[in-house]
Residue frames as a rotation matrix with the C-alpha (Angstrom) as fourth column:
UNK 1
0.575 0.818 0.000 0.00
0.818 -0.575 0.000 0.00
0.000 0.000 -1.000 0.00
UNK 2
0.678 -0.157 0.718 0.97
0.409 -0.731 -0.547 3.36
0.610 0.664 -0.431 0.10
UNK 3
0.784 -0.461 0.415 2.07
-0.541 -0.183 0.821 3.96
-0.303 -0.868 -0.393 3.53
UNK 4
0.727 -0.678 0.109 4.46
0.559 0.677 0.479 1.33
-0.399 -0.287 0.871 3.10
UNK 5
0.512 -0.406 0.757 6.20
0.571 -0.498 -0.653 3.97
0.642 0.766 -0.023 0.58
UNK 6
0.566 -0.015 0.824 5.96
-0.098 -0.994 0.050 6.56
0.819 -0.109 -0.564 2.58
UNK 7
0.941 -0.338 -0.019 7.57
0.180 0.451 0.874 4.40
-0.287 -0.826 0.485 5.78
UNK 8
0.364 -0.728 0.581 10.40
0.931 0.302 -0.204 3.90
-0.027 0.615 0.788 3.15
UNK 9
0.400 0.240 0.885 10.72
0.456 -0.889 0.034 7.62
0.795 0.390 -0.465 2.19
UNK 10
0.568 -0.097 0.817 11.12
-0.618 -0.706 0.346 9.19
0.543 -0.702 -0.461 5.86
UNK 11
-0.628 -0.613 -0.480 13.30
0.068 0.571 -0.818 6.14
0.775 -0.546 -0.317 7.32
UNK 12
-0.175 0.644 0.745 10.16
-0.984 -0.093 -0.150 5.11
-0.027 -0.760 0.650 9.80
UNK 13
-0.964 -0.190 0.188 10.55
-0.165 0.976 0.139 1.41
-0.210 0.103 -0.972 10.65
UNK 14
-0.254 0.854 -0.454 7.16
-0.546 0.261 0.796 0.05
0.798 0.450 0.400 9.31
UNK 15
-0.079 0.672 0.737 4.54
-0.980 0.083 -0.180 -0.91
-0.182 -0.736 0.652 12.17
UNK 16
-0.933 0.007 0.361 4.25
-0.093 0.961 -0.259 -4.89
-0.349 -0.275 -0.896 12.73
UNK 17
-0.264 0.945 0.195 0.34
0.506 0.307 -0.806 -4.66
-0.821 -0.115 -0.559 12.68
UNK 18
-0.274 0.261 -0.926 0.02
-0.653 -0.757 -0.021 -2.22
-0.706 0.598 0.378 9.08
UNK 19
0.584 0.752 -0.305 -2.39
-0.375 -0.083 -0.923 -3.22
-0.720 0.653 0.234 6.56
UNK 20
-0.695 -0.675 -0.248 -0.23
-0.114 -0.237 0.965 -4.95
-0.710 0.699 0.088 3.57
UNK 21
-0.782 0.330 0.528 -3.62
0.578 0.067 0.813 -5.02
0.233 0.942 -0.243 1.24
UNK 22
-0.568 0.750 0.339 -6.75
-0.368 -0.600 0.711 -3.45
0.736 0.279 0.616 0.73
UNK 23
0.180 0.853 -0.491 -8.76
-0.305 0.523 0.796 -5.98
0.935 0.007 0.354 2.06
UNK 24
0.107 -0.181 -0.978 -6.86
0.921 0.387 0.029 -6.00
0.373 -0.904 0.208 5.42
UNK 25
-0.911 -0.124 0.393 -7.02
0.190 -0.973 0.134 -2.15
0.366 0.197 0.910 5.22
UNK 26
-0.304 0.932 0.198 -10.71
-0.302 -0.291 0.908 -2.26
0.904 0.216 0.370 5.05
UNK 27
0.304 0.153 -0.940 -10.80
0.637 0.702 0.320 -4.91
0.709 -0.696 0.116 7.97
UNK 28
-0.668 -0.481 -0.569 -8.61
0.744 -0.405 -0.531 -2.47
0.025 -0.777 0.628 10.30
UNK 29
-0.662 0.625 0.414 -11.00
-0.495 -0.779 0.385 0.50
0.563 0.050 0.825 9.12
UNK 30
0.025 0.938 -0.346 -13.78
-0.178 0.345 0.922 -0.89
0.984 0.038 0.175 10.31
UNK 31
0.151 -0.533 -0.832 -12.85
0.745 0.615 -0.259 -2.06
0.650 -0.581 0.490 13.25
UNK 32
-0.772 -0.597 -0.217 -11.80
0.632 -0.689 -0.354 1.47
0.061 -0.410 0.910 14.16
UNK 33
-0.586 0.621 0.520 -14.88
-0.389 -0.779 0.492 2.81
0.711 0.086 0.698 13.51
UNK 34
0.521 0.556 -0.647 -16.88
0.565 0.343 0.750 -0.06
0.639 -0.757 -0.136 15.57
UNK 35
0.606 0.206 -0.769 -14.41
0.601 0.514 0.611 0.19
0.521 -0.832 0.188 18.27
UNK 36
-0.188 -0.676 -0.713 -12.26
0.928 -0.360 0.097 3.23
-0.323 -0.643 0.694 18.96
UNK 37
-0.849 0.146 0.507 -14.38
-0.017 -0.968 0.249 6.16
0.527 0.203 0.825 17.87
UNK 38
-0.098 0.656 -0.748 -16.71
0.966 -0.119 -0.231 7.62
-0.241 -0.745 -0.622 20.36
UNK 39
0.267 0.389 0.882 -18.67
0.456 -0.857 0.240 10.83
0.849 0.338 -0.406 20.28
UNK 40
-0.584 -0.560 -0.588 -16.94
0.812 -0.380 -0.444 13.73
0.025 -0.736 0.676 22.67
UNK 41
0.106 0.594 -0.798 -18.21
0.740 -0.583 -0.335 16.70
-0.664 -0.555 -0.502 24.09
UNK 42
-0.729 -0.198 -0.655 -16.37
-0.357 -0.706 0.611 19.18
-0.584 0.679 0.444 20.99
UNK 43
-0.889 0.171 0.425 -18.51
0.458 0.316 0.831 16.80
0.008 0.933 -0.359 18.55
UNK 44
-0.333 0.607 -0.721 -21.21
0.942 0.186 -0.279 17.20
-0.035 -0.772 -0.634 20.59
UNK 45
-0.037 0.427 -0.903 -21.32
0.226 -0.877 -0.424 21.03
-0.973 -0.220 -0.064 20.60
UNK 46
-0.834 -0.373 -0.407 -20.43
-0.255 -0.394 0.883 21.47
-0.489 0.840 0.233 17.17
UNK 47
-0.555 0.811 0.187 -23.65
0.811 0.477 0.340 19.53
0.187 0.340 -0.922 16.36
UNK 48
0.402 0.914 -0.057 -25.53
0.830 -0.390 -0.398 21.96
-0.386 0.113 -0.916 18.13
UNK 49
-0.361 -0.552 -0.752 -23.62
0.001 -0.806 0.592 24.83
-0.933 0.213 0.291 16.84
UNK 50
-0.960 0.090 0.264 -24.40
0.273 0.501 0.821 23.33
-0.058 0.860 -0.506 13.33
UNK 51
-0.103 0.968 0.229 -28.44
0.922 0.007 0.388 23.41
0.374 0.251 -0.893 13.80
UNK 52
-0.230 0.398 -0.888 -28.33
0.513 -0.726 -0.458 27.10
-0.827 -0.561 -0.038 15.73
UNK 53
0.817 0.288 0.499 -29.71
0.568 -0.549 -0.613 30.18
0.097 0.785 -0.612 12.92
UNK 54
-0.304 -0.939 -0.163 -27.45
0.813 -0.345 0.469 32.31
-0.496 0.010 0.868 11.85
UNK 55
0.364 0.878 -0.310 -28.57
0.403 -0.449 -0.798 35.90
-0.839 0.166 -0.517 11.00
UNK 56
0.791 -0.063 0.608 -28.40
0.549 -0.363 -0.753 37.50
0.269 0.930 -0.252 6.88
UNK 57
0.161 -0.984 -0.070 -25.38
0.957 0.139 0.254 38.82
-0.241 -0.108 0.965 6.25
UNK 58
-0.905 0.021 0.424 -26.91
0.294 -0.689 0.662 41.53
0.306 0.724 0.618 4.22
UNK 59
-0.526 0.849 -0.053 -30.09
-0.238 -0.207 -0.949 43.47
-0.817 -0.486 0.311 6.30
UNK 60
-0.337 0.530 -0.778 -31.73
-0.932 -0.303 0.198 43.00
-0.131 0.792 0.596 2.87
UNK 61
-0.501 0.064 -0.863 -32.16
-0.605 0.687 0.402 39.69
0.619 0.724 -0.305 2.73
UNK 62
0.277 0.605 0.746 -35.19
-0.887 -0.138 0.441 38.61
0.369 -0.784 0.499 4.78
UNK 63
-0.204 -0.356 0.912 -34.71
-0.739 0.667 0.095 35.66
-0.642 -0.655 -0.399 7.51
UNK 64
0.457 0.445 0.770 -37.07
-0.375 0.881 -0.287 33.52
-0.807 -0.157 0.569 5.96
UNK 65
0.874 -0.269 -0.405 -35.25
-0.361 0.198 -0.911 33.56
0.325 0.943 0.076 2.81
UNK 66
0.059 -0.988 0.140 -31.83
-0.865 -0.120 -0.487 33.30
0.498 -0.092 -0.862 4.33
UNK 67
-0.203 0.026 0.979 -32.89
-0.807 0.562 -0.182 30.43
-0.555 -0.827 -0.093 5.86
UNK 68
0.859 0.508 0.063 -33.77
-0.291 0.587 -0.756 28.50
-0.421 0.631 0.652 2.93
UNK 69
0.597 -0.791 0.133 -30.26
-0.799 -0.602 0.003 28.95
0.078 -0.108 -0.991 1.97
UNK 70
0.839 -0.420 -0.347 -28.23
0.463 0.885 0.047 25.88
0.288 -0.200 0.937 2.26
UNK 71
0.756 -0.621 0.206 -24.88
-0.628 -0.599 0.498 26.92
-0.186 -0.506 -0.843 4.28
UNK 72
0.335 -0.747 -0.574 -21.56
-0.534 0.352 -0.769 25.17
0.776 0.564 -0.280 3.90
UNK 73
-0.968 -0.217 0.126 -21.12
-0.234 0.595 -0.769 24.05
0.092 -0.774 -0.627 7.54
């Protein structure tokens, strides 16, 4: 895989337990997501940050419209 390059590259002994295909790539992914991500208090606010309004940049441009709006965050 790539990493292994990049191990090569910076002189970083290669990890015992790294991935040497895809399909044992995918297997470690996973894994991590089941078992060593967890929701934290930052995610947590940022969710509600995410859902709070946010008033028109421009007085002209009425709420209800600006709200229709699709934002980037």
């Amino acid at each position: 895989m790539e990493s292994h390059t990049w191990y090569l590259y910076y002189g970083v002994a290669e990890p015992k337990n790294v991935p040497k295909n895809y399909k044992e790539f995918k297997t470690y992914m996973e894994s991590f997501f089941e078992n060593k991500l967890y929701h934290t208090e930052t995610v947590e606010r940022s969710r509600i940050v995410q859902r709070l309004d946010i008033d028109p940049p421009i007085a002209a441009i009425s709420t209800w419209l600006w709200r229709s709006i699709p934002h980037p965050w």
